[in-house]
C-alpha positions as CSV (number, residue, x, y, z in Angstrom):
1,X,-0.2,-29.7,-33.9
2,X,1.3,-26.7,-34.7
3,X,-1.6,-24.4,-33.9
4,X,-1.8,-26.1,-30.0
5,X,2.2,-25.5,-29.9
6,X,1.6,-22.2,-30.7
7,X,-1.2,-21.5,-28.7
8,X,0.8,-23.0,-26.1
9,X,3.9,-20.7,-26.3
10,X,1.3,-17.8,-26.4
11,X,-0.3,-18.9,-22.9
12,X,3.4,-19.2,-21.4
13,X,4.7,-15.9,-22.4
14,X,1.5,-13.9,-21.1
15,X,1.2,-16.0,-17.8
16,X,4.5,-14.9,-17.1
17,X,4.7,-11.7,-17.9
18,X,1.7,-10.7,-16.8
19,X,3.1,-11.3,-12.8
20,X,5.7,-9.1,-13.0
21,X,5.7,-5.6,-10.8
22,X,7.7,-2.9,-10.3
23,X,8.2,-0.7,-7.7
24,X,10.1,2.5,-6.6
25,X,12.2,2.3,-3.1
26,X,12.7,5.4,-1.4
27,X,16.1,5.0,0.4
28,X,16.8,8.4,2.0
29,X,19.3,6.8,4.9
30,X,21.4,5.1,2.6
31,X,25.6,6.4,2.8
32,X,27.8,4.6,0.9
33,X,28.7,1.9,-2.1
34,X,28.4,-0.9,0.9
35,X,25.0,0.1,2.2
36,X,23.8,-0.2,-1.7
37,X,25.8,-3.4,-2.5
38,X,24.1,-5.1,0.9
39,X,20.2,-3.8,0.3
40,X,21.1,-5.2,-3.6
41,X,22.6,-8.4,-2.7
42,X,19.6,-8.9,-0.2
43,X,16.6,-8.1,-1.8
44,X,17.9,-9.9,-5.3
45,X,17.7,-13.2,-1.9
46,X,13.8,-12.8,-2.1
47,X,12.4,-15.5,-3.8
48,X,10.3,-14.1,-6.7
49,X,12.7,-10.8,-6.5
50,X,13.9,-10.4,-10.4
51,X,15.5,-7.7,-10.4
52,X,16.5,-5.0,-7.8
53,X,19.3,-1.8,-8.4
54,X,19.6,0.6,-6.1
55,X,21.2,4.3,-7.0
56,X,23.1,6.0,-3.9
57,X,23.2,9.2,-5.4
58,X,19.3,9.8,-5.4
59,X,18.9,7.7,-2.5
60,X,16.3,5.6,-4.5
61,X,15.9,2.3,-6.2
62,X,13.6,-0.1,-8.3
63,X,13.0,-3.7,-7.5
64,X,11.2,-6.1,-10.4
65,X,9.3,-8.9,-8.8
66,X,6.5,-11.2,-9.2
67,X,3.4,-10.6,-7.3
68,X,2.4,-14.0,-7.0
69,X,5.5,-14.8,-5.1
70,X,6.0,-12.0,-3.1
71,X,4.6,-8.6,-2.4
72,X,6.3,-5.5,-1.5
73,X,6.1,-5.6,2.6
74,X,8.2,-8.4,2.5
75,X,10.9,-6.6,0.6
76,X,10.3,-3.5,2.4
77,X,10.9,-6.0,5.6
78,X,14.2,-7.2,4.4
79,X,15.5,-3.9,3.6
80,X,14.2,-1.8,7.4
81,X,16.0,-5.6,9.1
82,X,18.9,-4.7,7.3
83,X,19.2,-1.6,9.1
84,X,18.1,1.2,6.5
85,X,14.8,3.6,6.6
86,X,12.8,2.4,2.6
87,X,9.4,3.9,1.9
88,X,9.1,5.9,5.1
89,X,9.2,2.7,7.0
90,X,11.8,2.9,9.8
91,X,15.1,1.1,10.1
92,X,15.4,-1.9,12.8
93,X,17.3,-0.1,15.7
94,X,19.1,-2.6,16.9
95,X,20.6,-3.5,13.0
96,X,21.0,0.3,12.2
97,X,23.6,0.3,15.8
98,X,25.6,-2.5,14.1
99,X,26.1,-0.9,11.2
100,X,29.4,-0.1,10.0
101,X,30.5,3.7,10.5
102,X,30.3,4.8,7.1
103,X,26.8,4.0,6.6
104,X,25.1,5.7,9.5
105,X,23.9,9.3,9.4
106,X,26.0,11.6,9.4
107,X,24.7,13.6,13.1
């Protein structure tokens, strides 16, 4: 009994951990402390989204996920609907015009 509990517990810990990705988001339009808190507070949304941080000062981020639940267009899709330029894919227009002032471009 003990061996198949062990066996078990084995098989559980590598299926999930075996899932789990991570990947690098470039963020090179991102302004302020809100822009950051709203792609953060978004993304960590995503079902299958684990873990996500995002550091204004290099303009980057890294999101933890598990492939089998979601892949990274779908996260990249959240974050250009949110109104912000990730992985040289391009902001929404329309949700980068109703963005607050602060975290626009600078022209």
């Amino acid at each position: 009994m003990r061996k198949i509990f062990i066996s078990f517990l084995l098989f559980f810990i590598m299926s999930c951990s075996s899932d789990s990705s991570t990947a690098s988001l470039e963020l090179k339009t991102i302004q302020c402390l809100m822009c950051s808190a709203k792609i953060e507070e978004s993304v960590a949304k995503i079902d299958g989204v684990k873990n996500v941080s995002v550091d204004l000062k290099g303009q980057s981020g890294k999101v933890v996920y598990k492939a089998s639940l979601v892949d990274m267009s779908k996260i990249e899709n959240v974050i250009t609907g949110l109104g912000y330029d990730v992985n040289g894919k391009k902001a929404d227009p329309i949700a980068y015009q109703n963005l607050e002032l602060c975290c626009k471009k600078p022209q």
